[in-house]
N, CA and C of each residue as an Amber inpcrd file, in Angstrom:
protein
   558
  12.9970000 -15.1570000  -5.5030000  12.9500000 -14.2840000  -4.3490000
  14.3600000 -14.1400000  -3.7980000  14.3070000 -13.2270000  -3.0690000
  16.0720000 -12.7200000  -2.8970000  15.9570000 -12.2360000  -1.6830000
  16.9950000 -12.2200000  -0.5610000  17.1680000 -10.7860000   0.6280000
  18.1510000 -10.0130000   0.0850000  18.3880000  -8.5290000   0.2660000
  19.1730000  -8.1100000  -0.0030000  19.6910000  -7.3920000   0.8590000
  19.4640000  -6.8900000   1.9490000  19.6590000  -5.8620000   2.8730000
  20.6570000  -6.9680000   4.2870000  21.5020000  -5.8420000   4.5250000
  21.6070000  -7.1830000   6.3080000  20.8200000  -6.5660000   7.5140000
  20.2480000  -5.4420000   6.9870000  18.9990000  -4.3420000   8.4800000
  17.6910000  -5.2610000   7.8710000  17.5930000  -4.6420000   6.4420000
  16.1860000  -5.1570000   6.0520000  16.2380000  -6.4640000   5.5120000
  15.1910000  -7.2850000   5.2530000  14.5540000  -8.1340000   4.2580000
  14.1090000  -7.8800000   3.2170000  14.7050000  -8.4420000   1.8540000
  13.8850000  -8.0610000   0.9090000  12.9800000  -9.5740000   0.2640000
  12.0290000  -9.4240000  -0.0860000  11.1870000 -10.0580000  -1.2120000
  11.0030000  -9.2640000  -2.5070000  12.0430000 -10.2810000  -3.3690000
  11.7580000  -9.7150000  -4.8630000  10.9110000 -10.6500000  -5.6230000
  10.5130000 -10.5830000  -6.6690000   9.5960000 -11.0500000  -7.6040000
   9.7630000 -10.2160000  -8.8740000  10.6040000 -10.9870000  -9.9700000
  10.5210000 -10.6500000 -11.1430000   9.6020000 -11.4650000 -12.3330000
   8.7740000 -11.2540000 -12.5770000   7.6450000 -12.1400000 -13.2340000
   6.6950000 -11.3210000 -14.3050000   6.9020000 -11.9430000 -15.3680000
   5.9410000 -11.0800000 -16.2430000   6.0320000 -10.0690000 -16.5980000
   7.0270000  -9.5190000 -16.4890000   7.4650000  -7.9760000 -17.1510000
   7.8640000  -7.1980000 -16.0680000   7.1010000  -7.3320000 -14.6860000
   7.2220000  -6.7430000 -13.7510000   8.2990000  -7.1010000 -12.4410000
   8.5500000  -5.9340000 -11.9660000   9.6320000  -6.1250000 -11.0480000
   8.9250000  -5.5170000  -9.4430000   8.8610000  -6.6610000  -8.7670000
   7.8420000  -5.7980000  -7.6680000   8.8320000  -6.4210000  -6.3190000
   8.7500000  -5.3500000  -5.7690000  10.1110000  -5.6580000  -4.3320000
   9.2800000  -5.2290000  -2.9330000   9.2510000  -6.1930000  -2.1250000
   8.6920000  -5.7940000  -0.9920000   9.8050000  -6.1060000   0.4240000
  10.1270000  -5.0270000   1.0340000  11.0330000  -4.6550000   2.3590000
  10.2980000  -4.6460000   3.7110000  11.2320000  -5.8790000   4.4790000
  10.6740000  -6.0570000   5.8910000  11.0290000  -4.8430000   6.6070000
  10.9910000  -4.0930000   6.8300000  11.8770000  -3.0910000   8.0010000
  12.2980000  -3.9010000   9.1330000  12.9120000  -3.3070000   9.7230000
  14.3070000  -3.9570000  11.5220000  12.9340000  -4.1620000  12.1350000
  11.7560000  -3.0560000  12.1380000  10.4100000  -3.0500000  13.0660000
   9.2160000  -4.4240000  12.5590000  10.1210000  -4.8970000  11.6210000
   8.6200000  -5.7200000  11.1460000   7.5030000  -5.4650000  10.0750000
   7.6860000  -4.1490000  10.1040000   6.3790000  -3.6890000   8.6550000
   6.8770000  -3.7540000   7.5060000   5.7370000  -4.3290000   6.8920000
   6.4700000  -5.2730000   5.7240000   5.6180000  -3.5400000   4.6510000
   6.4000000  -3.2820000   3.6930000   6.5250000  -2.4190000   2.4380000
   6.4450000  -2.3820000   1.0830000   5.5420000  -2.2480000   0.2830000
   5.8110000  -2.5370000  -1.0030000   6.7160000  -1.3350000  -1.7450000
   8.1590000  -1.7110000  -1.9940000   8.7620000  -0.5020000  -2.1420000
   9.2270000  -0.8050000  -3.5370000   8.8700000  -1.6020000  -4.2770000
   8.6560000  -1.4630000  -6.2710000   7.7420000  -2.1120000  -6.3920000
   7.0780000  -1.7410000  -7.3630000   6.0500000  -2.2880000  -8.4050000
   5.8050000  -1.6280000  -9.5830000   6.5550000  -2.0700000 -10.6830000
   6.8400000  -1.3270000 -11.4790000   7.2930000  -2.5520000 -12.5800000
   7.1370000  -1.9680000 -14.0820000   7.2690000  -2.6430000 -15.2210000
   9.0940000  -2.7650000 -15.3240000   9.5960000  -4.0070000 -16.0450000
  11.1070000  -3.8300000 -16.2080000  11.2710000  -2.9810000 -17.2600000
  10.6450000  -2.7690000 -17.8180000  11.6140000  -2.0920000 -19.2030000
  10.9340000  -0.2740000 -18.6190000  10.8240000   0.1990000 -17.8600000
  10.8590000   1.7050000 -16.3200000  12.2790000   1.4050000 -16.1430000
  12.8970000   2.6680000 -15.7760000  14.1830000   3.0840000 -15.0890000
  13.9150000   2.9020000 -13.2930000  14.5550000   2.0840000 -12.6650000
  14.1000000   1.6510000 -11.6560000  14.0430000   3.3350000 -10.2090000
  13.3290000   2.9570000  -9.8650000  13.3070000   4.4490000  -8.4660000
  12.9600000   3.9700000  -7.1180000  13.2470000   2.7530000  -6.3890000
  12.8410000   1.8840000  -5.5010000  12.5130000   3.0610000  -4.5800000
  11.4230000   2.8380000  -3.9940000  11.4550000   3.9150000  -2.9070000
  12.2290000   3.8500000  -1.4540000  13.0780000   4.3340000  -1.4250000
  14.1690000   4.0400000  -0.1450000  12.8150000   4.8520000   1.3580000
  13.2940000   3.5920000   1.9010000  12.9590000   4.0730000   3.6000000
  13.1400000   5.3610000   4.4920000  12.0310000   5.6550000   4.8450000
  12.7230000   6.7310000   5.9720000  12.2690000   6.4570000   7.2760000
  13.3460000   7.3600000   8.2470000  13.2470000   6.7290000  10.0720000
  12.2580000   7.1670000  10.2710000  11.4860000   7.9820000  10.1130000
  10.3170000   8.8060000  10.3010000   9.5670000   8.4230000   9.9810000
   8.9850000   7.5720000   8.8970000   7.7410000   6.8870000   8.5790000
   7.8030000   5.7600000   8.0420000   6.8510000   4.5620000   8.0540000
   6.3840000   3.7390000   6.9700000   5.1670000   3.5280000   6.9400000
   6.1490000   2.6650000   5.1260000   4.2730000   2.7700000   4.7900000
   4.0300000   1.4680000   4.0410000   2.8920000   0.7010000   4.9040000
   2.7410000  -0.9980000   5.3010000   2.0760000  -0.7380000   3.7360000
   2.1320000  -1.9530000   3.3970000   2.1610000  -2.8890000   2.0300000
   0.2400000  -2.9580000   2.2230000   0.0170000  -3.4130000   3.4730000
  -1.4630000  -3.1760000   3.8690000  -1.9680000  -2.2060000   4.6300000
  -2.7530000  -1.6240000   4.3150000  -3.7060000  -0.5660000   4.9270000
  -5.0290000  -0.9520000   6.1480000  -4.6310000  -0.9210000   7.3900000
  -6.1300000  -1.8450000   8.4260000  -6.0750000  -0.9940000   8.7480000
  -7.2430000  -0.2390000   9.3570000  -8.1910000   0.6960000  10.0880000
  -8.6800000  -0.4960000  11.6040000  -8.1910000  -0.3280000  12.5790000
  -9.2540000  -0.8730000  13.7660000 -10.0640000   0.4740000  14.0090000
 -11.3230000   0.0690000  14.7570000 -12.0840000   0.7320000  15.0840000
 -11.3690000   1.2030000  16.6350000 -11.3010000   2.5210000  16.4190000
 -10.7980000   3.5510000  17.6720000  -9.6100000   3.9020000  17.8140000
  -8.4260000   3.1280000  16.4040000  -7.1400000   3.5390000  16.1280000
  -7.3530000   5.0560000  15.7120000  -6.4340000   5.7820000  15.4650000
  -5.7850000   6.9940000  14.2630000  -5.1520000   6.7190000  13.3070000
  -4.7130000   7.9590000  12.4830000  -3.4320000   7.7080000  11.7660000
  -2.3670000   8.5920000  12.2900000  -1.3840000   8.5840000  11.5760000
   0.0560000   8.8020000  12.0300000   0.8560000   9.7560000  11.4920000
   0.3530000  11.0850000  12.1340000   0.6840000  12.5100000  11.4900000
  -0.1770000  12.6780000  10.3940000  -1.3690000  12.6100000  10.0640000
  -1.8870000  13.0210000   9.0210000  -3.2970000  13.1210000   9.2500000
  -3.3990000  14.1900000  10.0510000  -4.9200000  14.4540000  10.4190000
  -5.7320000  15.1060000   8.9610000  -6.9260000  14.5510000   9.1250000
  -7.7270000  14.6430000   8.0040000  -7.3430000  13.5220000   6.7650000
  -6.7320000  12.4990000   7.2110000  -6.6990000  11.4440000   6.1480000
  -7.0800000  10.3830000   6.6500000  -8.1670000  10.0050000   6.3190000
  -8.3220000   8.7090000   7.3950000  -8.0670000   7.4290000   7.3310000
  -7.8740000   7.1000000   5.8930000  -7.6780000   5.6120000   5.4760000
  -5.8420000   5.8410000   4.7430000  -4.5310000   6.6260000   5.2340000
  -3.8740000   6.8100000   5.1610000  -2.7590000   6.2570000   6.0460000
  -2.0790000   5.6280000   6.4460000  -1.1690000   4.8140000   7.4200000
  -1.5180000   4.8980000   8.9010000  -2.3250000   4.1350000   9.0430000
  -3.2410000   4.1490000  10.4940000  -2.1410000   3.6280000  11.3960000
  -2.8860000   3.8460000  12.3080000  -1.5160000   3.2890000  13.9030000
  -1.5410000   2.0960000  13.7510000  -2.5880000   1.4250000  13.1430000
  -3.1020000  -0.1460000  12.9400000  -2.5050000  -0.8350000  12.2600000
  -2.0980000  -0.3950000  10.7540000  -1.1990000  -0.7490000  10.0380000
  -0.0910000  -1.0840000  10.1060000   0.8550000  -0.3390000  11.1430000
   2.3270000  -0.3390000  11.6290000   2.4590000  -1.1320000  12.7730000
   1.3280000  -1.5240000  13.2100000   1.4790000  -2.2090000  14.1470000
   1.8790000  -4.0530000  13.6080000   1.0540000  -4.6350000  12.3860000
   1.0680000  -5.6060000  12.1000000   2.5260000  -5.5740000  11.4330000
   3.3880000  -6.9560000  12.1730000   4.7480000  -7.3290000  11.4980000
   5.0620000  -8.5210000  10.8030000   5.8820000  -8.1470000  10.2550000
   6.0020000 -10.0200000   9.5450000   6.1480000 -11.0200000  10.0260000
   6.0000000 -12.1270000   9.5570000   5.6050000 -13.2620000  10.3860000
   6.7330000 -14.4490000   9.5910000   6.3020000 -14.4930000   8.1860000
   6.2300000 -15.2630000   7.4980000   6.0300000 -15.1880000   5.7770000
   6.3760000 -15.1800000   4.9720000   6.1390000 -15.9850000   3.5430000
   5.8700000 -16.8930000   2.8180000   5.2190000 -17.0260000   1.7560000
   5.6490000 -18.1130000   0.7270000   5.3190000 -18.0580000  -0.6010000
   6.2070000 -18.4180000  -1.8230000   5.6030000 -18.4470000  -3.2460000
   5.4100000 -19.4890000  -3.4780000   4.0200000 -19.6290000  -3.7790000
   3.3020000 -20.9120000  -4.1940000   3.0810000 -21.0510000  -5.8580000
   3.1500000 -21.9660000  -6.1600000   2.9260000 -22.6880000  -7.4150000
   1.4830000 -22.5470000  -7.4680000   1.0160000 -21.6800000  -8.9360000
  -0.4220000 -22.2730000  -9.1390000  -0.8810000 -22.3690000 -10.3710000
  -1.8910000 -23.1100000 -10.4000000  -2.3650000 -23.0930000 -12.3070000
  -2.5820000 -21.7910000 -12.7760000  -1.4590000 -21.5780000 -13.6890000
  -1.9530000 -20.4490000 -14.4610000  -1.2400000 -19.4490000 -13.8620000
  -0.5480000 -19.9830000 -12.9200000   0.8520000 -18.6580000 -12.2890000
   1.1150000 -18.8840000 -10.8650000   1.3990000 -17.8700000  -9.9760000
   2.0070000 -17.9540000  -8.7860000   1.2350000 -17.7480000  -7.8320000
   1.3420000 -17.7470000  -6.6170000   0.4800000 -16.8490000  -5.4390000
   1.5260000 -16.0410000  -4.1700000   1.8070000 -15.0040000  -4.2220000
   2.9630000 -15.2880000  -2.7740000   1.9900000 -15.2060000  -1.8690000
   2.0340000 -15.2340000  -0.7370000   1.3120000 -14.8990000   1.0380000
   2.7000000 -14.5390000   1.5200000   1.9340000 -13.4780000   2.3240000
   3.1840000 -12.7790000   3.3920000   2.0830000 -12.5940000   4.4100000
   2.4490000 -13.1470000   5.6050000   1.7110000 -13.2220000   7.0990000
   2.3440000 -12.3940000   7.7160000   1.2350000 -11.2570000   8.1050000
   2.0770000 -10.6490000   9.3960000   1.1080000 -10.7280000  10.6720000
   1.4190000 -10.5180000  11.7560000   0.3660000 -10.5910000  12.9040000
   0.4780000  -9.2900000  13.9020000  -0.1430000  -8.7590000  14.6240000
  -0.2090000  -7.6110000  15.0710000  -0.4220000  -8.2420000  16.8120000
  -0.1780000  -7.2740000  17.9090000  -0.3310000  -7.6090000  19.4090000
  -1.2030000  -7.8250000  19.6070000  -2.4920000  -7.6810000  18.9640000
  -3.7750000  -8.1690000  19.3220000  -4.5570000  -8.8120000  18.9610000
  -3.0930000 -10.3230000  18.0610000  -3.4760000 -11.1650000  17.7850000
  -4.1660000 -11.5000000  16.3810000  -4.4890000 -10.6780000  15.8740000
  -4.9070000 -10.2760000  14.3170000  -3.7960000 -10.8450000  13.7300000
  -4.3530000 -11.7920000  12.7260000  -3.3480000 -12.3440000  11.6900000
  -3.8770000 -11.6400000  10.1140000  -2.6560000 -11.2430000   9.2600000
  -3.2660000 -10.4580000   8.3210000  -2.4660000 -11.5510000   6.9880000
  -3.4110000 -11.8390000   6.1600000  -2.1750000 -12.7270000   5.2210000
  -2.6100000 -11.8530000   3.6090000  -1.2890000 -11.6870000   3.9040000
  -1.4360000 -10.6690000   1.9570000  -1.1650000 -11.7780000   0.8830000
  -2.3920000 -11.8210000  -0.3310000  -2.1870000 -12.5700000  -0.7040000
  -1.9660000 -11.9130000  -2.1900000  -0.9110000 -12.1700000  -3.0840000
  -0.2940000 -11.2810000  -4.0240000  -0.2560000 -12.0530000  -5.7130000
  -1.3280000 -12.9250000  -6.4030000  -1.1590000 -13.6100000  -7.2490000
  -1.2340000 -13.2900000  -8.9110000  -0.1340000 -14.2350000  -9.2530000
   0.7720000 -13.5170000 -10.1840000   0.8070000 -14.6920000 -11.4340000
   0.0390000 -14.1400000 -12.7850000  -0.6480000 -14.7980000 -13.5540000
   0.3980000 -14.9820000 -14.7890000   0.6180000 -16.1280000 -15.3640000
   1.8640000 -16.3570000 -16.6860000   1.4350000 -15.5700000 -17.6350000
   2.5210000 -14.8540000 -18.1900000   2.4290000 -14.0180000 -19.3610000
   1.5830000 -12.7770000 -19.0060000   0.9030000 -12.6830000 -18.2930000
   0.3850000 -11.5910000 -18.5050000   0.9290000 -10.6930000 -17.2240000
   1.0930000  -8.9540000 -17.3400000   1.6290000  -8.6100000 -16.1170000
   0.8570000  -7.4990000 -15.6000000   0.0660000  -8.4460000 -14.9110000
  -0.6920000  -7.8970000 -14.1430000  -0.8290000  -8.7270000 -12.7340000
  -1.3320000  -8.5100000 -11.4800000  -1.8090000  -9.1610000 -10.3850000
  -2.9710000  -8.9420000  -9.4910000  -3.2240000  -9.7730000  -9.1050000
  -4.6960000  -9.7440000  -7.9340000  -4.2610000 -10.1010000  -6.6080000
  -4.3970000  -8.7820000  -5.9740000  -4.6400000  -9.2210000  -4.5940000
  -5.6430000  -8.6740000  -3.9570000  -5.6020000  -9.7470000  -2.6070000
  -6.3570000  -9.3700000  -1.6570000  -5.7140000 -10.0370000   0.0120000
  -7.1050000  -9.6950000   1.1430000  -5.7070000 -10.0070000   2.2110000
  -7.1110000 -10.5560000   3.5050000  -6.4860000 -11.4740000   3.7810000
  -7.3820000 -12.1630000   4.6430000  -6.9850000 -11.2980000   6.3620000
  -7.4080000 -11.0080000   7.1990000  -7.5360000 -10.7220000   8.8780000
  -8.6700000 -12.1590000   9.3950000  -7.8050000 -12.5920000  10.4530000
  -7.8580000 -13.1000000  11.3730000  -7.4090000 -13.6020000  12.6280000
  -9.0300000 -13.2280000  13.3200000  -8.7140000 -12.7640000  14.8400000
  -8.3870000 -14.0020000  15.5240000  -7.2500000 -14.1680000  16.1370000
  -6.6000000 -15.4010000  16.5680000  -6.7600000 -15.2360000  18.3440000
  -6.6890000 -14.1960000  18.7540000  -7.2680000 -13.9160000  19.9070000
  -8.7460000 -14.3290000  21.0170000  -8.7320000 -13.7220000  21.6630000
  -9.7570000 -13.6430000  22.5780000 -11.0850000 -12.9130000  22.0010000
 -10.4020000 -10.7610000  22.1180000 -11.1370000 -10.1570000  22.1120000
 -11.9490000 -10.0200000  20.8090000 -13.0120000  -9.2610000  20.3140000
 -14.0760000  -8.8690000  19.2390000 -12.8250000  -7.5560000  19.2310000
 -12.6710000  -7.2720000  17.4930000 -11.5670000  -6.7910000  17.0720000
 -12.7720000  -6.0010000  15.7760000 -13.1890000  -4.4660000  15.8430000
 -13.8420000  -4.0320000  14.8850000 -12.6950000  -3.3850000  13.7320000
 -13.3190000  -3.3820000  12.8710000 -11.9310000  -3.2080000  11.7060000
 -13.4660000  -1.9360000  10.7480000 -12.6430000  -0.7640000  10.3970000
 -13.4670000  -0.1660000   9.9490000 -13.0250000  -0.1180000   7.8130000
 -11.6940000  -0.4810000   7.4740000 -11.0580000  -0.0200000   6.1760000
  -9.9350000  -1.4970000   6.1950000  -9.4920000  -2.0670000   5.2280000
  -8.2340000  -2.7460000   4.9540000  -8.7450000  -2.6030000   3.5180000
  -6.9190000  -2.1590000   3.1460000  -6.6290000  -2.3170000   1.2740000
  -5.7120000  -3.3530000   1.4270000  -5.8770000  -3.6960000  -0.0880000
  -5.1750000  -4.9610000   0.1600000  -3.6610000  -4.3210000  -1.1850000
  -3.4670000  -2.9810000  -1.4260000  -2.8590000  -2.7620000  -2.4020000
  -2.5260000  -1.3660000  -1.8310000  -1.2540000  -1.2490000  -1.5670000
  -0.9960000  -0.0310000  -1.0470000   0.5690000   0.5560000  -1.6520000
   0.5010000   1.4560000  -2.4280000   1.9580000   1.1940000  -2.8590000
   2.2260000   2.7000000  -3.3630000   2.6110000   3.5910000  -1.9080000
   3.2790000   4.5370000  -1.6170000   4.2520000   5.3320000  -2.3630000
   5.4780000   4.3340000  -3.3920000   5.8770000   4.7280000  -4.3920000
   5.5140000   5.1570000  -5.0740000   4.2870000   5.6390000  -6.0490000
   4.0090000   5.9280000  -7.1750000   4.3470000   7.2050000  -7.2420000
   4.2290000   7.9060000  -6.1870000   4.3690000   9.6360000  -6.1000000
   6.2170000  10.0190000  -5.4700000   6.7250000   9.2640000  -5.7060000
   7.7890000   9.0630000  -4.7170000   8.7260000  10.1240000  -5.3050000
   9.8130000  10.6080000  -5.1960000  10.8630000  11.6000000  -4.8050000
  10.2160000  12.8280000  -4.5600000  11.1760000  13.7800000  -4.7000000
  11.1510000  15.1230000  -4.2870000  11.2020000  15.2430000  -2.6310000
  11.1610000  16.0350000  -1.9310000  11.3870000  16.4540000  -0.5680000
  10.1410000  16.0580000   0.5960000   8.7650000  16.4560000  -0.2820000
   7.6450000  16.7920000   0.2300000   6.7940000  15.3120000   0.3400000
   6.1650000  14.6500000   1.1070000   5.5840000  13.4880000   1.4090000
   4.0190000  14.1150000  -0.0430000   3.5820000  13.0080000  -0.3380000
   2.7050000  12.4870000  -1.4030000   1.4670000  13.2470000  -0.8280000
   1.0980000  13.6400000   0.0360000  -0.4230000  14.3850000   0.6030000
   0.1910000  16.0480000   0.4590000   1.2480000  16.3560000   0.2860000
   1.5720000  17.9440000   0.5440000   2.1210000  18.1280000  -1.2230000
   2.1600000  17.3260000  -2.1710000   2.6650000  17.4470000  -3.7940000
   1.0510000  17.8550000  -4.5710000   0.1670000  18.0600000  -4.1370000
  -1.0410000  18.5760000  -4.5550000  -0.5710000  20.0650000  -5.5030000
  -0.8710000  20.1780000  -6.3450000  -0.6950000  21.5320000  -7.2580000
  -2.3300000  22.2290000  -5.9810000  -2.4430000  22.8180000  -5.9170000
  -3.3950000  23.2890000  -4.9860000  -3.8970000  24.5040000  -5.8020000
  -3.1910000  24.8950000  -6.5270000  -3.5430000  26.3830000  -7.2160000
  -4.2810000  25.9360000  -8.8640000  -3.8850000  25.1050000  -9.3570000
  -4.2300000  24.2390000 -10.4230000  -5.9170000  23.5130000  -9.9640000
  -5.4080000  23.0520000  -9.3700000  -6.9690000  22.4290000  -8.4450000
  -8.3260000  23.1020000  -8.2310000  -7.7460000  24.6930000  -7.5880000
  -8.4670000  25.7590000  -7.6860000  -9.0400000  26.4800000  -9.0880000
  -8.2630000  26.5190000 -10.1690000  -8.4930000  26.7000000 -11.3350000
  -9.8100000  26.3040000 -12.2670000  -9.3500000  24.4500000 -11.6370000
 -10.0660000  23.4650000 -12.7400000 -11.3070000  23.5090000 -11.9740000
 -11.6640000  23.8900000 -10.5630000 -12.7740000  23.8650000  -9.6280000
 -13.6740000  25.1690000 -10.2780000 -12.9580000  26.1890000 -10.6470000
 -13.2580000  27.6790000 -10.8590000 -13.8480000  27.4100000 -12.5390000
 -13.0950000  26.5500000 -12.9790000 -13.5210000  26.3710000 -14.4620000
 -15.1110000  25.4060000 -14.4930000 -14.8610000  24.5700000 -13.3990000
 -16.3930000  23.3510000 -13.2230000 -17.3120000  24.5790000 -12.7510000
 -17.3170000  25.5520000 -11.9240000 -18.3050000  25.6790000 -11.3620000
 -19.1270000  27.1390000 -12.4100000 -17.8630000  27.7030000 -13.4860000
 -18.4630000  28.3790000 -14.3980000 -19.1840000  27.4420000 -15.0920000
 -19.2710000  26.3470000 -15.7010000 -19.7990000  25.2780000 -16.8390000
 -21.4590000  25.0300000 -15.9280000 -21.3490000  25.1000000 -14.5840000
 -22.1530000  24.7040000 -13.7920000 -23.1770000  25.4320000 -14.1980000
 -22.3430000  26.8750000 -13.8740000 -23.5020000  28.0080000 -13.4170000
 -24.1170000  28.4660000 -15.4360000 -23.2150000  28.2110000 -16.5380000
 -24.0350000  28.0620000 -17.5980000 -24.8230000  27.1100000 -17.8650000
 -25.0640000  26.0490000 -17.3820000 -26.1180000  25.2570000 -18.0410000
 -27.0140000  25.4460000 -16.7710000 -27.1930000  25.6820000 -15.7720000
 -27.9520000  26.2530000 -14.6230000 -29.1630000  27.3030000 -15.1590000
 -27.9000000  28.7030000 -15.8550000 -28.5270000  29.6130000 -16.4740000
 -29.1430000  29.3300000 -17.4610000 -28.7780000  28.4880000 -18.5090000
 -29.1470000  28.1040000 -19.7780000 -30.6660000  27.5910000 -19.6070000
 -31.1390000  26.6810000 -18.5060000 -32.1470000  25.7550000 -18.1850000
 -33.4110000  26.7770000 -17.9680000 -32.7790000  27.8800000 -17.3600000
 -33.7580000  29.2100000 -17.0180000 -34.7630000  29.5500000 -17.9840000
């Protein structure tokens, strides 16, 4: 594991073929900004002031999301709210585990848990919430795998790169196939 930034934090992890980099931001939201095979030409997804996009995905019940009406399980207010806390790479049979703790103002502890198996390159995660607080905290969505890069360059954010006219096509092509075996059944 490495930092590399003197604004940000980095967590690297080179293991198993794979090169997976996760960035604290100055705000605390922790990022999965590589995950990607080594022998790929690297494309880290660089930060912007205008958005991020948390490593975990939480939905509270009665949050939004954040410029993206009509997406609902897409970077909720909920998400950005939880910051880092904490790390660790653990030793385990048969490979690694990291945890990265972040906790949010309302006391919600979220621990990402990221485990990382010898020789083979692949990983399992998942991510524990707990309410460390007072109040009853409804949670409607959490992913435990969120990784924003995959669609990454060009100008246009990943919800507006839709071929939309292509889409229309292959819809126009399903609903002829439809309407022949519809007719055919007649």
């Amino acid at each position: 594991m490495s930092y590399k930034n003197e604004n940000m934090k980095m967590i690297e992890l080179h293991e198993n073929g794979l090169d997976i980099q996760f960035r604290i931001r100055e705000n605390g939201v922790v990022e999965l900004a590589d995950f990607s095979s080594q022998e790929v030409k690297k494309a880290v997804m660089e930060p912007k002031d205008d958005i991020c996009y948390p490593a975990v995905e939480i939905h509270r019940s009665g949050t939004g999301s954040l410029n993206m009406h009509a997406y609902k399980n897409n970077i909720n207010q909920s998400s950005v709210d939880f910051v880092y806390e904490n790390h660790e790479l653990k030793a385990q049979a048969g490979g690694k585990e990291l945890e990265i703790v972040m906790i949010s103002p309302e006391k919600l502890k979220a621990v990402y848990h990221m485990r990382l198996f010898d020789g083979v390159p692949a990983v399992q995660t998942w991510t524990e919430i707990i309410n460390e607080g007072s109040e009853d905290q409804g949670l409607t969505y959490v992913s435990s795998f969120m990784y924003q890069g995959i669609s990454r360059g060009g100008e246009k954010p990943y919800y507006k790169k839709t071929d939309k006219q292509a889409i229309k096509e292959s819809n126009q092509i399903i609903l002829k196939e439809l309407e022949n075996i519809i007719y055919d059944n007649d």
